[in-house]
N, C-alpha and C positions, 0 to 999 in steps of 0.2 A: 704241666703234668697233673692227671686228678689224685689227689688223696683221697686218702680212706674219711669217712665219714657217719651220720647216722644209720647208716645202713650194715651190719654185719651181715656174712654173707646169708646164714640160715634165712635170718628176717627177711631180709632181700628174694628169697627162692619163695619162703608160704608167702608172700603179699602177692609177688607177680603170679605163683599156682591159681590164685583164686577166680576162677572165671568169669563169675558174676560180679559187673563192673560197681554194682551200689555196695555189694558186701568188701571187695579190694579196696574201695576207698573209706569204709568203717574200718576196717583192718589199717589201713595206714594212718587214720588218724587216730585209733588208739596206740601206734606204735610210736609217733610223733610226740605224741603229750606227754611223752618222757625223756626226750629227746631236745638238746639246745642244739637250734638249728639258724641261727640268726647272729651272733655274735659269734667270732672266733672258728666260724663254720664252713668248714671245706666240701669245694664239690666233687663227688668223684661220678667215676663210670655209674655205678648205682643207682645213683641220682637222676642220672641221665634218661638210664633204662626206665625207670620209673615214669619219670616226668613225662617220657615220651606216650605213656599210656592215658597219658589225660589229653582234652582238648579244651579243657575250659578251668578253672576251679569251680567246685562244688559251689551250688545254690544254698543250701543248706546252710544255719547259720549256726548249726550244731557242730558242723565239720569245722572249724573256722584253724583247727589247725593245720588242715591238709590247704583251704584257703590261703594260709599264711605263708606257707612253706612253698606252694605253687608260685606264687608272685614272686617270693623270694630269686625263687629257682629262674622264672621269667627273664628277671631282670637282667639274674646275668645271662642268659644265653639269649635274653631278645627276640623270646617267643617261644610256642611250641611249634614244635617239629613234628612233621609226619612222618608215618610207619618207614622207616626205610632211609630216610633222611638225614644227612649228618647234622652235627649241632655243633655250634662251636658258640665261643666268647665273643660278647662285645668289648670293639676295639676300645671303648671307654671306661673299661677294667669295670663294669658293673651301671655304668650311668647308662640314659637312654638318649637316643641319636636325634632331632628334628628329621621325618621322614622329607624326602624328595617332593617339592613343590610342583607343580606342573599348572602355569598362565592359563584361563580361559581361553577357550578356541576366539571368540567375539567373534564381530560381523565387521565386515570391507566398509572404511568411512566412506559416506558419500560426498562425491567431490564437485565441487561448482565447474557446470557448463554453460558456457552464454553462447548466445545463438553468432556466428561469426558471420559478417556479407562477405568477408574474402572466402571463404570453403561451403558458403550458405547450409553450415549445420550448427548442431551445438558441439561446441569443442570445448573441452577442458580447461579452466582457468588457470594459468604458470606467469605470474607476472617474473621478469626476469630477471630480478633482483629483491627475493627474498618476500617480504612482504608488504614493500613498497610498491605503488601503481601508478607508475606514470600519465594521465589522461588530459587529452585535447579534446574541447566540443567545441564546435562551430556553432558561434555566436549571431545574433542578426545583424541584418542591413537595414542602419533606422535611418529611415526618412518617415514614416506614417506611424500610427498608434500602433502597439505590441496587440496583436488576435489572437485567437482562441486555436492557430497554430502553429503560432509559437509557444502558447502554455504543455501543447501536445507536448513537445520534443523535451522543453526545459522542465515541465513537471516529472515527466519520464526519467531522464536522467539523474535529477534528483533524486528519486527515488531508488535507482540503481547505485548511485554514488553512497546513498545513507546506507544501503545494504551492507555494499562492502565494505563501507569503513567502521560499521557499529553494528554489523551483525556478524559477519567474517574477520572482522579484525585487520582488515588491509588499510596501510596506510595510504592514503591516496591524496596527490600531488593535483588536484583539477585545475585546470590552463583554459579559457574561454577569450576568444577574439570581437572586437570589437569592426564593422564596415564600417567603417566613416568615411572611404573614398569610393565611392562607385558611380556606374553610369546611372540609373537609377536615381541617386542623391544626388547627381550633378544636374538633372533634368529638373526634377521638383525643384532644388533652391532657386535656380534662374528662373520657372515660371512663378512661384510664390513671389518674388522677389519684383518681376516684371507685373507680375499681377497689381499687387499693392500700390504699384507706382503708378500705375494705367488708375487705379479708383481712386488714388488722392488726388489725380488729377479732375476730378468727377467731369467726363465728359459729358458735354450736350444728350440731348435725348436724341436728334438725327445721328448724332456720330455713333453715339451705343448701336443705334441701329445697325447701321452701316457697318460699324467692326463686329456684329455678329454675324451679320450676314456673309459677312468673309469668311469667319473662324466655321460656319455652314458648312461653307463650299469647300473649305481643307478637308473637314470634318468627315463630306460626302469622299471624297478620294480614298481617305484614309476605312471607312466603312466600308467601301467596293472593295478594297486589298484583302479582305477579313476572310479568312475562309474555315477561322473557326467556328461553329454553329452557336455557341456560347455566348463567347466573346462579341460578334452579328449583332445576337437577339440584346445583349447588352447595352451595345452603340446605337441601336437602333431604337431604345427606349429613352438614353441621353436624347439623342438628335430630337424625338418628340417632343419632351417634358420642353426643351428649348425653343423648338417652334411652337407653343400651347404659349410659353413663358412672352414670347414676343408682340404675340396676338394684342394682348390688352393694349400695350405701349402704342403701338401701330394706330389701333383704335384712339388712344388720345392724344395722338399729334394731331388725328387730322381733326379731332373738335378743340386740342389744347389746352384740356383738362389733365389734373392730375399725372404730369409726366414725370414729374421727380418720383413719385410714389412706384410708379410700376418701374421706373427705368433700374430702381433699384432691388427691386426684385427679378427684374431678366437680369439685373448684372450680378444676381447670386446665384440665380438657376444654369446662366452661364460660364459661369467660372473655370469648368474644367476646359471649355471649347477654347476662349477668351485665353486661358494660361496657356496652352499649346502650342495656338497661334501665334500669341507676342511671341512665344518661345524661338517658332519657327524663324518669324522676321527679325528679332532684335538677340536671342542666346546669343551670339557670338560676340557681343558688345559687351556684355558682363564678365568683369575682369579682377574684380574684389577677392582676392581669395576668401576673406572672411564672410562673404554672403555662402560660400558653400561650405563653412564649418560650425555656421550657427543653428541651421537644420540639424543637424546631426547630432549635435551635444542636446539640443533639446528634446529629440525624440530617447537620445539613449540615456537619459533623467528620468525621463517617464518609463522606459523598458525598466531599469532598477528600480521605480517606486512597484511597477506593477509586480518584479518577481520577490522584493519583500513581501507585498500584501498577498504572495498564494505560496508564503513560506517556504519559498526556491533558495537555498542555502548562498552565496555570492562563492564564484572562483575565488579559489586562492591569489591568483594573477589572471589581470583582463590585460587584454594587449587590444592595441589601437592601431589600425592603419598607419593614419597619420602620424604617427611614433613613432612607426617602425620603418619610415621610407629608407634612411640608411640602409638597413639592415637589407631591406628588400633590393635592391641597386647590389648590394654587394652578393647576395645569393643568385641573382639573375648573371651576373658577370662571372661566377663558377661556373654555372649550366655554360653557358658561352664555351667558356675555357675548358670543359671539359665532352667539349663536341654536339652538344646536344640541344644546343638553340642559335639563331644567329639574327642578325640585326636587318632589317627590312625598311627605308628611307622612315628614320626615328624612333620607329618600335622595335623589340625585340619577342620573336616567336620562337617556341617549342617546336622542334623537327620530331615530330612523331612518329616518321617513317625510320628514321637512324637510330632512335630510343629503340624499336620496337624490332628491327634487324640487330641488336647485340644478344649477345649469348647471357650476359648477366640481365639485362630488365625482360619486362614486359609489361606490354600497355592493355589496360582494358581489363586489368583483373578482378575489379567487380561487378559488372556488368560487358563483359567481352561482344556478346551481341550488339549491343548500341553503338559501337566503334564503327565510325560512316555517316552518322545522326546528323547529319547535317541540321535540321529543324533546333534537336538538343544542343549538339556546338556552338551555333548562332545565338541561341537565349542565352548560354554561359560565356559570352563574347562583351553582350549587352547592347541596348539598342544604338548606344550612340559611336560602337564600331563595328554596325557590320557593313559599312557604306562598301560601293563597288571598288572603289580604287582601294580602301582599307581590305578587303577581300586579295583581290590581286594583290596585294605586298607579301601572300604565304605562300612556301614553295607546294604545298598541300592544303587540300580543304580542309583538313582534318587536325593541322596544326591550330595551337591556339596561343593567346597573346599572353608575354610572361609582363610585356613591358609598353605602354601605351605611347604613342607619341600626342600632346594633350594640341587639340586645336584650340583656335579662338573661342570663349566663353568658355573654357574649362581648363580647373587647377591645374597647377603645374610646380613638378620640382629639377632641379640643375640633376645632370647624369651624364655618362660618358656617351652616351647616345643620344644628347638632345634635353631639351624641358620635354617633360612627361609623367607620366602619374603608373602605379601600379596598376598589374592585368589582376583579377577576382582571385583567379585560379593559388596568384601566385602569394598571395599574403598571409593564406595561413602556414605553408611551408615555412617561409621564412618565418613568422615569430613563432610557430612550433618548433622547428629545428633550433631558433636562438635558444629558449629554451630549456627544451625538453632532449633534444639532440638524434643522434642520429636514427634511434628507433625509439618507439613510444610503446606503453602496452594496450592502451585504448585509446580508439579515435572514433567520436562520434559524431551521431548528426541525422540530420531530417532525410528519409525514404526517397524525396525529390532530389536529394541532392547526389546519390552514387555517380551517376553521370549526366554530364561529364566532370563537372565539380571536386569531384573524393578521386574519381579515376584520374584526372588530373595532376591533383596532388600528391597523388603516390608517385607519379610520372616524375614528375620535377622535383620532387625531392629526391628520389630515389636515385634521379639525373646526378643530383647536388652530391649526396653523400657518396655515391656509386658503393650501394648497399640494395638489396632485394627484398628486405625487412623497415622499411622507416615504420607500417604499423601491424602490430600483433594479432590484435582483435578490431575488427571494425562494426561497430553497432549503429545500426539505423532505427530507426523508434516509425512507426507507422501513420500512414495519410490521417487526419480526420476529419471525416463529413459530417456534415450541417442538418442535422434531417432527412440520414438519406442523400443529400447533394453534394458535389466538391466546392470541396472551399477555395477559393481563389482572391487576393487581393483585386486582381487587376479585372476581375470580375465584379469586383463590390460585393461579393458573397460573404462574407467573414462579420463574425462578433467580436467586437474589442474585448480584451481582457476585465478592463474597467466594466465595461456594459454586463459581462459575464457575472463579477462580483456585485452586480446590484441584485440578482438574483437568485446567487448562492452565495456560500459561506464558500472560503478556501479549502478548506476539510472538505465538506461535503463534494469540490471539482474534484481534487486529490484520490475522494474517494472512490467516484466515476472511476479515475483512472486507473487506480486499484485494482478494478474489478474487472479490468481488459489487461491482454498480453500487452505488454510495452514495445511489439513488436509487430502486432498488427493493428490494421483501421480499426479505429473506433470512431463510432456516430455519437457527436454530440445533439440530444434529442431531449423532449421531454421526456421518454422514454426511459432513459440513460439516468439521466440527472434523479427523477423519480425513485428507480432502484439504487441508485448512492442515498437519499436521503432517508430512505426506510432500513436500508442495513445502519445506517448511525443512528436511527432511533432505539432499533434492536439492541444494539452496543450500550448505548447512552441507557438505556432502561435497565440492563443487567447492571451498569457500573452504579446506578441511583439505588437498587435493590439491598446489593452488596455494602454500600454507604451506610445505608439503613441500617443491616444488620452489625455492621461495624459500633454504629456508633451505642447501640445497646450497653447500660450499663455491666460492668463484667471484672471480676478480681482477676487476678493475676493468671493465679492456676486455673480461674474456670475459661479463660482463652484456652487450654491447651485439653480435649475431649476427648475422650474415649472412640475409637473410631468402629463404626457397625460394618456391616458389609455393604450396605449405601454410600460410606465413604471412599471403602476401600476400594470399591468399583468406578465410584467418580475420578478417583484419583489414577485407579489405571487408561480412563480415558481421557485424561487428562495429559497422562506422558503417549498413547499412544497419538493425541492430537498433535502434542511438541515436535512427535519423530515426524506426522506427517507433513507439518510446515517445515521443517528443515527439509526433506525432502524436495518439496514443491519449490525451495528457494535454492538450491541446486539446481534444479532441473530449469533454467534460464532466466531465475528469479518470479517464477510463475507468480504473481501476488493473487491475481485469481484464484488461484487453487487454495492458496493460503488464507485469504477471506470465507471462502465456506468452509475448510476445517476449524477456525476461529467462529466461525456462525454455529457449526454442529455442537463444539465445545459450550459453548453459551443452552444452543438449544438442550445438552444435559443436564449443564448446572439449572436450566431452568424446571425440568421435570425435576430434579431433586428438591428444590426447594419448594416447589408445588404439595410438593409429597410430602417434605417435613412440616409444611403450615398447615396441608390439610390432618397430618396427625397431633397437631397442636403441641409440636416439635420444634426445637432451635437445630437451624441450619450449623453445620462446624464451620464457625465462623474464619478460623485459620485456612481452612482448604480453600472455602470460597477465597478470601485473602489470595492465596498465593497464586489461584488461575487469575485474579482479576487483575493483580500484578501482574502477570506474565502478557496478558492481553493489552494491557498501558504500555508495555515496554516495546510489546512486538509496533501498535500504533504510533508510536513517538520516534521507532526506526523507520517507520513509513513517512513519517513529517505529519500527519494525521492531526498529531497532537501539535499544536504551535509552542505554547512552552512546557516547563518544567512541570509534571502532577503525580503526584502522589499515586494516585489514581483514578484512572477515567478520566473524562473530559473535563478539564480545568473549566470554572466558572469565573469570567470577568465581569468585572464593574463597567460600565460602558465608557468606553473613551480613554479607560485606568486600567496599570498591572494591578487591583484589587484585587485579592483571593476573595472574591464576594461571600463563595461557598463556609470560608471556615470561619470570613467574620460575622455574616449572618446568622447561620446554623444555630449556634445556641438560641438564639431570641426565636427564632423560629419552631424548637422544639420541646422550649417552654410554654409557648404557644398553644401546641399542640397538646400538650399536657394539660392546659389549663382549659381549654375546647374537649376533652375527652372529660376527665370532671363536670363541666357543666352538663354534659351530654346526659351522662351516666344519671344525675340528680335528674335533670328535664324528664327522662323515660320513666322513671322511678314515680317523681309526683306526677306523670301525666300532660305534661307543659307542650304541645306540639309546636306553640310557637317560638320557643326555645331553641328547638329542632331544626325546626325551619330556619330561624335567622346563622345556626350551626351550617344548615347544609350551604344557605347565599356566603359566609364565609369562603367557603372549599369552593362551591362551582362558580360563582363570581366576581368576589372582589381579589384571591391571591392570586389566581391565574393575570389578573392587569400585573401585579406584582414579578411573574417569572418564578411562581411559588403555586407546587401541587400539593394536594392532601388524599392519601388513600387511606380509606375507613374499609377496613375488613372485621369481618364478624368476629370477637373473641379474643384480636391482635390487637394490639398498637397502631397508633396511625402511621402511616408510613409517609415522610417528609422528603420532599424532592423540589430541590434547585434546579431547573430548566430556562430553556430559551421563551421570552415571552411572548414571540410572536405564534412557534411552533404551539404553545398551551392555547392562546385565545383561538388558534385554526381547529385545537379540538374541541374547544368550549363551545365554538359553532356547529362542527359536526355532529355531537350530541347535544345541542337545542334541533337541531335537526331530525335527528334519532329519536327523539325524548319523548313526544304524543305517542309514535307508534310502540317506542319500549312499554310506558305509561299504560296505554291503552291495554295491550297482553298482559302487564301485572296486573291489572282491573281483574280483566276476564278471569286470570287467574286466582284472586285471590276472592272470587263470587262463589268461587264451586266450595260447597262443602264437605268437610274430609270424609263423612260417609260414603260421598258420590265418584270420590275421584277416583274409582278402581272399578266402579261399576260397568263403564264403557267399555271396559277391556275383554270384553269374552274371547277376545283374539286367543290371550293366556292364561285367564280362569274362569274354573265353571261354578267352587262354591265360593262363598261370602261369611263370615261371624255377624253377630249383630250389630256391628260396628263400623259393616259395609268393608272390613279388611278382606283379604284373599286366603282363603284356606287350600284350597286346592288347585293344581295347574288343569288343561282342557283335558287330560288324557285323565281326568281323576283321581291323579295321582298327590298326596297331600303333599305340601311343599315343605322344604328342609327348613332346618331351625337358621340356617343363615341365610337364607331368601327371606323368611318370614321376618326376620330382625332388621333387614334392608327396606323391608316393605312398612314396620312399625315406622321407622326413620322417620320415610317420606310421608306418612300418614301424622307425625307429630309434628314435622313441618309445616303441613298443610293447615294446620290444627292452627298453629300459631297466626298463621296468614289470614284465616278464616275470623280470628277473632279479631284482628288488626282491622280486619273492612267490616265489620258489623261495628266497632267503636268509632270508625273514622264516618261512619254513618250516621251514628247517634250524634258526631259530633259539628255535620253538617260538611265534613271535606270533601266529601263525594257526592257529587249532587245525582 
């Protein structure tokens, strides 16, 4: 209920009569300043009426009692009220309420899409258990040296694995298989094997002859078969290089000169023929199992030294063929059991036709057209089963081998079905399903391999589990061409790995790869290579700059600057670069796209600091800091970076984990200190040759060192740790540069400053006496800040002018 209050009624009638709103609140606040309105003080209706005639309290600080009594009045009813409007009490008997919060709208997270081969789009990433990610890659088949694609698939990968595990935050389980049983490996060990044995016995020079001339004429049958035009033009430069190789020998039987010398040169030009052939006649006599597991462990030594040296993370678990033969015998006798393969005199084959009539599978789901391929069937069979009677043991062409029955000269293990050895198809099933189980969230692998290979395996597992889902996401990583050409082993077209790092750095391949979708061809080229090694210099040069400015002495608080609208700007392009790599690494991990908004970012930070050196300005050294941080972090999620840095490219000692960079650095920019001093005194007395032995310092002898010096006018020298070969390739291209730069400073610094604005009537007509520009061509005089641009370059010139009349007197210039 309201009680009675300050207000009696009269008072209460002449304040509200008064119509003029400034005179009504002079009138209330002289009636108020005799009036206790705050202690012991009731509201009533009065009050109400009143208060309802305000909307604000008085500005005036004269008024401060009407001020005072309005707040009062506020608080308890929790505002004013308009004309008409009820009023009532706060439920908090006078206190004030925290108004109703309301969440920012925000924006729709963007969610990771990888390109899938089963839906061939990019689908949405749902690993299916939370934040774990189960993934299977398909490992090589080593018999020969690891090439340039295998780095394709396996540098790829990596770099997809490192995303998701340390950029997205997925835990990821990575599972890679090891071939160490195949037709392929069985073929090479028994020729290596038989090879060897055939040269320690060093035949005669007739009998070399004579057994090439055979390994020829297999040779020639096997050439007429050939109807690929490649593969032909291939065999058919063998076969020469062999007949060119035989000539000499031939020549010194019949005079019997020097036959040890050439025979052993045809017996190295012939090697591949020579191994084929024993293979032909004598493979089935090779019975050692350990002659066909010593190939294999030594090539897949060499595959892990080469994917340490290009910084390819290692599986969590490698799984072996030979390891897993249990395992496999026991998954192949499921499919059996559960209708979908059956036994054919010692092998067992996949019924394709009976998988592919049930209502739960289907065959051919990533590539459904190639289902028929005979040609592709037959290469994923392997050469040494697609004989004709091996052929006819399948109720279908189109079935394929889960279980080999192993002939003479080839491994063999005990099975319900005979000695025999694993089908290709079937061994990653099995140690993936051992495993990983009945569905996985990634399963990857090389472009050549969908089919039949991956279509395959989805078959027989899918057989096995009798599930529709064994993989989630299937990612294939793209062909890579040679210059433009297919790469092909059995072509001899390919670059070793090894061969590759003799002329790049790991980073810099990495980088290449970078800069292509991990999902299409990339041409490995000069070309290629070229454009990775100028985006790491870019990079490499922003991180040395940033160093620099780093390492500038600086107290505590003057780290932390005042920010202009130059920073402020940097820094919003700065977070809108962030948004747009996260972006880009959604959108199917594009790293391409990501490399040029990481380029653009640099190409800012570098007009910024242009712009603070040319105003003889300190860069904010924290903001630099924290993109170039952010840039180290993003490169070292890429494998870019090989270890641990701080920032930017780590500097090692050769051969050593040496931080060279932070144990060097000080002696080196003491250095620099003690070099800018002599300088400084040298110019002062006059000394050029002071100068001089200054400049052979910087451009000759620290570059042999892997040590640059930038001398800017009016700055600091700028001190930079690099690679020593990339410095001495520029110390050649500017000895190269250097007459003609030389020559244009000559000319240039001949003219003097009265002249050098004389030539221009292009855009002035008058001159001072001092040869400056007073007027532009339209006669119109020029503004005081053209003219002050124009003094500049005129006292520049000034200074140039009198540098070549001294170096003149002093005989530098002849």
């Amino acid at each position: 209920m309201l009680c009675a209050s300050v207000f009696a009624a009269p008072a209460y009638s002449s304040i509200l009569s008064i119509s003029d709103e400034a005179a009504r609140v002079q009138a209330l606040n002289e009636h108020l300043s005799t009036r206790s309105y705050v202690r012991g003080y009731s509201l009533s209706q009065a009050d109400v009426d009143v208060f309802r005639q305000l909307s604000a309290p008085p500005a005036d600080t004269r008024l401060f009692h009407v001020a005072r009594w309005f707040r009062h009045i506020e608080a308890i009813l929790g505002g004013p009220c308009g004309r008409g409007e009820p009023c009532g009490r706060q439920a908090s008997k006078g206190r004030r309420e925290q108004p109703q919060w309301s969440p920012p709208a925000g924006s729709p997270p963007c969610k990771l899409r990888l390109y899938n081969s089963l839906t061939r789009s990019k689908d949405v990433f749902i690993p299916q258990h939370g934040k774990k990610v189960t993934w299977y890659c398909c490992g090589p088949t080593v018999y020969d040296a690891s090439h340039m694609g295998h780095a394709r698939s396996y540098i790829s990968f990596d770099i997809l694995r490192r995303v998701l595990r340390d950029y997205f935050g997925y835990d990821v389980f990575y599972c890679m298989n090891i071939t160490d049983v195949d037709d392929k490996i069985i073929r090479r060990a028994r020729q290596n094997y038989l090879f060897e044995q055939y040269r320690e016995k060093q035949p005669p020079a007739a009998q070399l002859l004579d057994d090439v001339h055979a390994a020829l004429k297999l040779f020639s049958v096997k050439l007429r078969e050939t109807t690929d035009p490649d593969k032909k033009q291939m065999l058919e430069r063998i076969q020469h290089a062999v007949k060119l190789a035989a000539e000499p020998l031939e020549r010194a039987m019949q005079s019997d000169t020097g036959a040890a010398v050439t025979g052993q040169a045809l017996l190295a030009e012939a090697k591949d023929l020579l191994s084929d052939w024993l293979d032909c006649a004598l493979g089935s006599e090779v019975t050692d199992n350990s002659i066909f597991s010593q190939l294999p462990k030594f090539w897949e030594e060499e595959f892990h030294r080469d994917m340490e040296a290009l910084n390819v993370l290692p599986p969590d678990v490698l799984t072996r063929v030979s390891e897993y033969v249990p395992e496999i015998v026991n998954f192949v006798q499921k499919i059996v059991d559960n209708g979908y393969g059956y036994a054919s005199n010692g092998s067992v084959y996949f019924d394709t036709a009976k998988f592919a009539s049930s209502e739960r599978h289907s065959y051919g789901k990533l590539v459904p057209e190639a289902v028929g391929d005979q040609k592709a069937l037959q290469e994923g069979e392997g050469d040494l089963s697609i004989s004709a009677d091996r052929l006819s043991e399948k109720r279908s062409p189109n079935d394929f081998a889960l279980w080999k029955a192993s002939k003479p000269g080839e491994p063999s293990w005990p099975c319900p079905w005979g000695k025999g050895r694993p089908g290709w198809h079937i061994e990653c099933s099995a140690m993936a399903g051992t495993l990983l189980g009945a569905s996985m969230d990634i399963h990857g692998g090389g472009f050549d391999l969908r089919f039949p290979h991956h279509d395959n395996e989805l078959a027989q597992s899918e057989a096995y589990f009798e599930n529709d889902c064994w993989v989630r996401y299937f990612l294939h990583t793209g062909h890579l061409t040679i210059a433009g050409c297919k790469m092909s082993k059995s072509l001899k077209n390919f670059i070793t790995i090894k061969d590759a790092l003799k002329k790049h750095s790991a980073r810099q391949l990495r980088l290449a790869f970078l800069m292509h979708s991990w999902k299409d061809t990339l041409d490995y080229s000069s070309n290629t290579m070229e454009s990775a090694l100028q985006y790491e210099k870019f990079m490499n040069e922003f991180f040395l700059n940033v160093k620099d400015i780093l390492r500038a002495p600086v107290d505590i608080t003057g780290r932390f600057e005042k920010w202009e609208d130059e920073e402020s700007e940097l820094n919003e392009s700065f977070y809108d670069k962030k948004a747009a790599v996260h972006e880009a690494l959604c959108d199917n991990v594009d790293t391409r796209t990501v490399l040029e908004e990481m380029r653009a970012l640099v190409s800012r930070c570098n007009l910024y600091m242009a712009a603070r050196k040319a105003a003889r300005r300190r860069p904010n050294r924290a903001l630099l800091e924290s993109i170039a941080l952010y840039l180290t972090h993003m490169l070292t999620i890429f494998g870019a970076i090989e270890e641990e840095s701080s920032l930017g490219f780590p500097v090692r000692g050769p051969g050593t984990s040496l931080d060279l960079e932070s144990t060097v650095m000080p002696y080196l920019q003491v250095l620099s200190e003690f070099r800018e001093g002599v300088r400084k005194i040298a110019r002062e007395q006059k000394v050029p040759e002071v100068l001089q032995l200054s400049d052979a310092l910087r451009d000759d002898i620290l570059p042999e060192l892997g040590v640059r010096f930038e001398d800017h006018e009016g700055l600091p020298t700028v001190v930079k740790l690099g690679d020593r070969e990339a410095l001495l390739r520029e110390r050649e291209e500017k000895r190269q540069v250097r007459p003609v730069f030389q020559a244009a400073k000559l000319a240039k610094m001949k003219i003097p400053p009265s002249e050098m604005f004389l030539s221009e009537s292009d855009k002035y007509s008058k001159f001072d006496e001092n040869g400056l520009p007073t007027h532009d061509t339209e006669g119109k005089e020029l503004s005081k800040g053209r003219a002050k641009k124009l003094r500049k370059l005129f006292e520049a010139q000034e200074k140039l002018y009198k540098e070549y009349l001294q170096a003149v007197q002093t005989g530098s210039f002849q």
